[in-house]
C-alpha positions in Angstrom: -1.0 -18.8 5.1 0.6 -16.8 2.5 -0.5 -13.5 3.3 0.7 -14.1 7.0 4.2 -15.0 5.6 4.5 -11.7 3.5 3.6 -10.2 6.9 5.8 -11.7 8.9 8.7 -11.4 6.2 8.0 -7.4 6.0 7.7 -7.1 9.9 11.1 -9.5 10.4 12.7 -7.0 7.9 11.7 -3.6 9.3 13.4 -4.5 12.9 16.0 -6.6 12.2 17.8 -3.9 10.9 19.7 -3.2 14.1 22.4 -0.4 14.1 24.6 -0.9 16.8 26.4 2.4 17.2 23.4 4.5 18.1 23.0 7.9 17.1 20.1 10.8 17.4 21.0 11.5 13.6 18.7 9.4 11.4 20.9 9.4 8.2 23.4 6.8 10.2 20.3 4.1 10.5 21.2 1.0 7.9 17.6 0.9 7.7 16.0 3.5 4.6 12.6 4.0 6.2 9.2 3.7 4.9 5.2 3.9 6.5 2.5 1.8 7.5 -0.4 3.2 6.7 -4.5 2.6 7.3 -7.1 4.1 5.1 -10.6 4.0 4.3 -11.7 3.4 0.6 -15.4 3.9 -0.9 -17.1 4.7 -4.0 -20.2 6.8 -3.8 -22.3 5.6 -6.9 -21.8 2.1 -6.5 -22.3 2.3 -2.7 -18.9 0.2 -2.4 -16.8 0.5 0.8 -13.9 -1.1 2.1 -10.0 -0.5 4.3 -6.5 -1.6 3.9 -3.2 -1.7 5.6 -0.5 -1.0 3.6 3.4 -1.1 4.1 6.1 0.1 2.0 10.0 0.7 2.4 12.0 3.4 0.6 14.3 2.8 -2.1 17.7 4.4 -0.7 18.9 4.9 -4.7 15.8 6.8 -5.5 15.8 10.7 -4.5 18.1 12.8 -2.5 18.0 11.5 1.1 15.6 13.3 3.4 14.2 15.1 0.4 12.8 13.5 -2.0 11.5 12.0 -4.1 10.5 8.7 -2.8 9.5 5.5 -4.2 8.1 3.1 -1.8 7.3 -0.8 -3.1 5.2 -2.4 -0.4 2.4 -4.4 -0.2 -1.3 -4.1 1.0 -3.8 -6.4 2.1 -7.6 -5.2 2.3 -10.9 -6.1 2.6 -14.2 -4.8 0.1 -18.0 -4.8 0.8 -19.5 -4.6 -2.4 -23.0 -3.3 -3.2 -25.3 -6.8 -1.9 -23.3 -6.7 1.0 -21.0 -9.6 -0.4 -17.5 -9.0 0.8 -13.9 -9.9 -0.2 -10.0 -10.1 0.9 -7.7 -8.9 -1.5 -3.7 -8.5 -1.1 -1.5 -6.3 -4.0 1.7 -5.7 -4.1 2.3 -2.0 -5.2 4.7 0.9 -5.8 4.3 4.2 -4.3 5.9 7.4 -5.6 5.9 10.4 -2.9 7.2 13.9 -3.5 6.5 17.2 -1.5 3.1 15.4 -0.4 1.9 14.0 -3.3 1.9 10.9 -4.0 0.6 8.4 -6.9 1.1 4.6 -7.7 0.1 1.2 -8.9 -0.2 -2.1 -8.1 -0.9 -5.5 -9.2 -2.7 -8.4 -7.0 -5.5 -11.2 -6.1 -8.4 -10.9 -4.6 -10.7 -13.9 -3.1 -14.3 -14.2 -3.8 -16.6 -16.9 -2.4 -13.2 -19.1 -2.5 -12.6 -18.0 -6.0 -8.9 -16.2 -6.7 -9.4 -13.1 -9.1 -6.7 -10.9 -10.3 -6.6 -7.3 -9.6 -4.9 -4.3 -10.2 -5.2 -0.6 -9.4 -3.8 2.8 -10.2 -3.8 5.6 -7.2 -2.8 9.5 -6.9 -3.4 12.0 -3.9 -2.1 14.6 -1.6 -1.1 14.1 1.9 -4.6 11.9 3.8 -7.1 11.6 0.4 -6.6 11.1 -3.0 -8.3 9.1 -6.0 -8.2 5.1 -6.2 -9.4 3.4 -9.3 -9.0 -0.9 -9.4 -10.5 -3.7 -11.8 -10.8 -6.8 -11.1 -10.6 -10.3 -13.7 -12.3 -13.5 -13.1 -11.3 -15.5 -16.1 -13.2 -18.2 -15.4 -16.7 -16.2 -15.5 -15.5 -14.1 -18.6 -16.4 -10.7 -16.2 -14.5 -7.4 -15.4 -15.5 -5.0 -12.3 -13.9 -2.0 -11.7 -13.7 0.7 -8.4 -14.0 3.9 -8.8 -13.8 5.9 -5.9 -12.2 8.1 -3.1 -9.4 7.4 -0.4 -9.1 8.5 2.9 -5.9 7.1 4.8 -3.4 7.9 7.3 0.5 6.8 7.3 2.7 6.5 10.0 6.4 7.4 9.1 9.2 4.8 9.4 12.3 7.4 9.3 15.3 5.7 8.4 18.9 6.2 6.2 16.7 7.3 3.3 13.4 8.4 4.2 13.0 11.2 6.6 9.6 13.2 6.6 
């Protein structure tokens, strides 16, 4: 139920930025921009897979507008198969940094395991669709640590704004 408020708070905010006076020139839009993005997530020697959709929305301080560079705090929900096919939800909140195509980041969030909360966090850095993603996970209450390793393969979709404009 929480996750699907955070989605519907993020989607509400993205179009109910309405600007009025309409204008071809993307700079006059009250809203700054941002991405959605879809990517594909897997670690070759532990055999672990898994996807996530991610949002983010530019921070009009940050950068020069339409060049750069961004910083994009968002949030991502996800789902992992791990190696004996046992699978989990996870949903971080992160901050992406974007300039000239790179891009790099970090984020902080839980994860639900056989109706056990963990915490999570990960670190991230690529160019343009693949990149390096490397996450551990805490369960305090079993005393272990797991970490992912692995690669990243994704795709965003450009939400041009005020701010933001690829």
């Amino acid at each position: 139920m929480k996750n699907l408020f955070i989605i519907a708070f993020l989607i509400s905010s993205i179009w109910s930025q309405e600007n009025y006076e309409r204008s071809d020139d993307p700079k006059d839009s009250s809203f700054p921009g941002g991405y959605v993005s879809i990517s594909y997530e897997f670690d070759l020697k532990r055999k672990e897979k898994g996807y996530q959709i991610s949002f983010g929305v530019a921070l009009p301080g940050i950068g020069e507008s339409g060049n750069g560079p961004f910083v994009f705090p968002g949030v991502a929900f996800g789902k992992r198969r791990l190696q004996d096919n046992q699978s989990y939800t996870y949903t971080d909140f992160q901050v992406v940094g974007m300039v000239g195509g790179f891009w790099g980041g970090g984020g902080y969030g839980s994860a639900k395991i056989n109706g056990r909360e963990i915490k999570r966090s990960k670190r991230f850095l690529g160019w343009l669709v693949g990149g390096y993603v490397s996450e551990t996970s805490e369960n305090f209450e079993l005393g272990t640590q797991s970490a992912f390793s692995g690669l990243h393969l994704g795709f965003a979709l450009p939400l041009v704004g005020g701010h933001f404009q690829p």
